[in-house]
C-alpha positions in Angstrom: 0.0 0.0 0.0 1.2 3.5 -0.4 0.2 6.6 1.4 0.6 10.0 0.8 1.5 12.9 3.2 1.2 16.6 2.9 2.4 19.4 5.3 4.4 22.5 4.4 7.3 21.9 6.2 8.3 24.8 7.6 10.7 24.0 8.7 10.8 20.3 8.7 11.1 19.2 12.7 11.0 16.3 14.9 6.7 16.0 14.6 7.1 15.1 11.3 9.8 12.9 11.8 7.7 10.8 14.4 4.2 11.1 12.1 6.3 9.7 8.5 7.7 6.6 10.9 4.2 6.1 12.3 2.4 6.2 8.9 5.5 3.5 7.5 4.3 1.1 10.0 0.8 1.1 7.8 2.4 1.4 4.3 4.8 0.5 2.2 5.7 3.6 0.3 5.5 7.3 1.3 4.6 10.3 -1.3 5.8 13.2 0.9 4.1 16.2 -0.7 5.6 19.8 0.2 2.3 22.0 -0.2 2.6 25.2 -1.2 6.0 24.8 -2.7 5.8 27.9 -4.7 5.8 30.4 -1.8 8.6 31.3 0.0 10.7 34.3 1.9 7.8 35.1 4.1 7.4 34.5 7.6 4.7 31.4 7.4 6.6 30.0 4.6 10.8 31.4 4.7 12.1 28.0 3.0 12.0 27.3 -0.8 10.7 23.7 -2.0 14.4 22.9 -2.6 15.1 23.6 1.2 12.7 21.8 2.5 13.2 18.7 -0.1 16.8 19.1 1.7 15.3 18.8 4.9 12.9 15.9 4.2 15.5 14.1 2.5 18.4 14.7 4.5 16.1 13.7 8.0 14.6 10.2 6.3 18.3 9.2 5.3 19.6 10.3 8.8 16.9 8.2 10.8 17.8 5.5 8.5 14.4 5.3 6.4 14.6 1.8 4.1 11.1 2.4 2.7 10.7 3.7 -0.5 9.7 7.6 0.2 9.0 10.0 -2.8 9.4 13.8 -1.9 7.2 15.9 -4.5 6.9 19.9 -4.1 3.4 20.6 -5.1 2.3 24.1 -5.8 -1.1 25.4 -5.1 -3.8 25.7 -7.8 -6.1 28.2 -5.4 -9.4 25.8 -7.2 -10.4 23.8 -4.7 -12.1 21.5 -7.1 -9.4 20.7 -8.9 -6.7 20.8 -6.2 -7.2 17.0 -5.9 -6.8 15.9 -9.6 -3.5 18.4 -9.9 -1.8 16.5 -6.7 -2.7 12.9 -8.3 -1.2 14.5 -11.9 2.0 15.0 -9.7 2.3 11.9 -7.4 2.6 8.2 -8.4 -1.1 6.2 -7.6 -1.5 6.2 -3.7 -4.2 4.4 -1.4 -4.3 6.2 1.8 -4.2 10.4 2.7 -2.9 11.3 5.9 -3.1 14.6 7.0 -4.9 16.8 9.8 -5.8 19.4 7.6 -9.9 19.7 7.3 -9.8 21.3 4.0 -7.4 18.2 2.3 -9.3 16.0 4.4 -12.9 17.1 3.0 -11.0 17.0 -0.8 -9.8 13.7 -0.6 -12.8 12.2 0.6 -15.1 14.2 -1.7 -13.4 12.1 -4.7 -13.6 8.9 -2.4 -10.2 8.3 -1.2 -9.4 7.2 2.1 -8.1 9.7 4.2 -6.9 9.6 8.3 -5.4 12.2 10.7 -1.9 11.2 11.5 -1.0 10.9 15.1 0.7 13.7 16.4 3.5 14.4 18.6 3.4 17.1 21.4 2.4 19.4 18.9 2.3 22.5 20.9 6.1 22.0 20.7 6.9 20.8 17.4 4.7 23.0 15.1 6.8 25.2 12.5 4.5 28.2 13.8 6.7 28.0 17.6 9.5 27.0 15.8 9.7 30.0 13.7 8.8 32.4 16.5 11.7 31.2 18.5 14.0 31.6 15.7 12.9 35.0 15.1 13.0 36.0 19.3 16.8 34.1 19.7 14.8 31.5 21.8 16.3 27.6 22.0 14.6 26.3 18.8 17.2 23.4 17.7 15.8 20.9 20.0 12.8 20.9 18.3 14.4 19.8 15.1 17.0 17.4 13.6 20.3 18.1 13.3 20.3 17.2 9.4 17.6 20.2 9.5 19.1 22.5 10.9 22.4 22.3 8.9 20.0 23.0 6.1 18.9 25.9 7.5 22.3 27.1 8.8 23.6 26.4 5.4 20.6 28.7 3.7 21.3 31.2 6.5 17.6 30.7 7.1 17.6 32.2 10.8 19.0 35.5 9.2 16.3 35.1 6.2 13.2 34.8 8.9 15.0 37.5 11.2 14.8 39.9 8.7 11.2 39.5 6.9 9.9 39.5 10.9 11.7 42.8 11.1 10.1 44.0 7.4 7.3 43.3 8.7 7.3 45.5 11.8 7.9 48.5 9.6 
């Protein structure tokens, strides 16, 4: 069976880690869709689709990952109606749709696809949101991620990226 997972993965942390083991217990394979892969440089979305590829696939190799995991940027259609057919156009054939999204949820099901809510881990902690906003106040933020992550984002100089967009923003 394969599944398919969609998040934004902004930055890719230790929640999704957990959630993609989780759903490889029930599957096979893994499509790993990085929503809204068009938009970055702004403070929900600072990481381009290439970054956060580099994140995804730097953190499955580094916990050792043997399933077969595909890692597609998708970029929004804003048509709700066809946002379904344009992520199956994109994606090998899948099964299952995990995600906790209501919106994808109501999508996939509306063209009769099964579709579950991944578990999730301490997400009051691991959720890009708090993640960004300590990186932006200089509050401990690395814990909440892998260290395969954040050599991504040290490489990127993505700290100083989201430091300065939260500081365009103020003004």
């Amino acid at each position: 069976m394969r599944g398919l997972l969609i998040g934004r993965f902004q930055p890719f942390h230790k929640g999704h880690i957990y959630v993609v083991k989780k759903i490889l217990k029930e599957v096979d394979e893994l499509i790993i869709c990085i929503g809204s892969s068009q938009l970055s440089h702004t403070l929900n979305n600072p990481f381009t689709a290439g970054e956060r590829l580099m994140m995804i696939a730097n953190s499955l190799a580094g916990n050792k990952i043997v399933k077969k995991c595909y890692i597609i940027p998708i970029q929004d259609v804003n048509n709700n109606s066809l946002w379904v057919s344009h992520v199956q156009s994109l994606t090998p054939p899948f099964d299952k749709v995990y995600s906790g999204n209501v919106l994808v949820k109501r999508l996939f099901r509306e063209v009769g696809l099964e579709v579950t809510t991944p578990p999730l881990f301490n997400r009051k902690e691991y959720s890009g949101t708090e993640i960004r906003r300590r990186m932006i106040l200089g509050e401990q933020w690395e814990s909440l991620i892998l260290k395969t992550v954040k050599e991504v984002i040290k490489e990127v100089k993505g700290i100083e990226r989201i430091r300065e967009l939260a500081k365009s923003d103020q003004n």
